[in-house]
N, C-alpha and C positions, 0 to 999 in steps of 0.2 A: 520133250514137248514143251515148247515155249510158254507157249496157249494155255497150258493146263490152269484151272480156279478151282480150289477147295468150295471159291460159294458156286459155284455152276454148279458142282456135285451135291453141293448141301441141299440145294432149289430140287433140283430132281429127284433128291434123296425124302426133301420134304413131300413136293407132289406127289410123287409114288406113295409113299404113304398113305397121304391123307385121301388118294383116290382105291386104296386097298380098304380104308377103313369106310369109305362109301359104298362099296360094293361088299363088306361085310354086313352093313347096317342097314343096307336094300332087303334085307330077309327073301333072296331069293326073286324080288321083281326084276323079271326080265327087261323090262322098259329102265327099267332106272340102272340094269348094269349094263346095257347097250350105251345108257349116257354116258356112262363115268367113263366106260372102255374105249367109246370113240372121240370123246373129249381130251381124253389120258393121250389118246395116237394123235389127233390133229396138233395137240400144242409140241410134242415129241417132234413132229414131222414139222411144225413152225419153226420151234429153234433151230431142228436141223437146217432150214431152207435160210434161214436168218443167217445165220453163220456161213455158209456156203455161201450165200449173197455176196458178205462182208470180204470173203476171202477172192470172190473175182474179181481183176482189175478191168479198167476201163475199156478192156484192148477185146475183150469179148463180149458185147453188146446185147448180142443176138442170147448167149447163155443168159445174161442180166435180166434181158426182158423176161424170157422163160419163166427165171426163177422168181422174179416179182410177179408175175402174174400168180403163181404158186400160194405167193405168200398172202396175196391179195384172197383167191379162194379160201386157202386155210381159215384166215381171220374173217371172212365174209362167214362162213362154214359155222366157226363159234357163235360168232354174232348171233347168227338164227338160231342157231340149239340154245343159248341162256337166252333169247326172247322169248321164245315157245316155252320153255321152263316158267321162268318167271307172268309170263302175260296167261298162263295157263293159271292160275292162281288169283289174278285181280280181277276185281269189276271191271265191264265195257268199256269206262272213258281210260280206265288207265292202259288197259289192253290198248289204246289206240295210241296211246303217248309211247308206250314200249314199243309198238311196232313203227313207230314215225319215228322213235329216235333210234332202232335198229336201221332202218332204211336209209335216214340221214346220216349216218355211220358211214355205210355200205357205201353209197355212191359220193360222200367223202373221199373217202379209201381211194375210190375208184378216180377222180377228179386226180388225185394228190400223186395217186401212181401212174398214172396211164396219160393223163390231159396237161397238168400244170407243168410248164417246164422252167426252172429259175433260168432270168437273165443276170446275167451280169450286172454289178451296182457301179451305175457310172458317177461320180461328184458330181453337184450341180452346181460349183463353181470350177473353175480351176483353180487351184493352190498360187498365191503370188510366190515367186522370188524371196528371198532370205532381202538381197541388196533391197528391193522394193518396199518391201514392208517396214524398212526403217527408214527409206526417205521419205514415205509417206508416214510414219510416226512423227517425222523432225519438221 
């Protein structure tokens, strides 16, 4: 296996952890180990999607789009679970700056995956000649 990373396994080996010692230290809150559990699956089912992306070539489109729409849910999915977390906790105005800067996130995402498509970088000169550029130096 070409692919194989000791840090991919390290990262997952981290995560896993640190989302075990979450759900040890929940004392049993079912709300807080629904988090950790479906937090723990959506970034699991991210990389997967991530990687799986990475490894389609151009020639299947239609799979591409799929899988990016996927990736886009996934991380939309997050987004909203650590805003609710976090805007769950602050005053009013900051609740609204968390949920504006979730939402600008969000349809970011959504612009960058779905809407923006790169063009091609044209020169906004064209390149003189070798012979040219020294008759015009002389």
């Amino acid at each position: 296996m070409a692919d194989f990373s000791w840090l991919t396994v390290l990262g997952f080996l981290f995560l896993t952890f640190n989302s075990g010692m979450a759900i040890y230290r929940s004392n049993g809150d079912a709300g807080s180990v629904a988090f950790v559990v479906v937090s723990y699956l959506d970034l699991v089912a991210l990389f997967a999607c991530l990687r799986y992306y990475e490894q389609l070539d151009q020639q299947h489109s239609q799979k591409r789009a799929r899988v990016k729409a996927g990736v886009w849910s996934l991380t939309t999915l997050l987004t909203i679970m650590f805003s609710y977390k976090v805007a769950e906790i602050m005053p009013l105005p900051v609740k609204l700056v968390v949920w504006s800067m979730a939402a600008a996130t969000t349809c970011g995402g959504f612009y960058a995956f779905f809407v923006h498509s790169e063009k091609p970088v044209m020169p906004a000169v064209a390149p003189r000649p070798a012979a040219a550029k020294d008759a015009a130096s002389n």
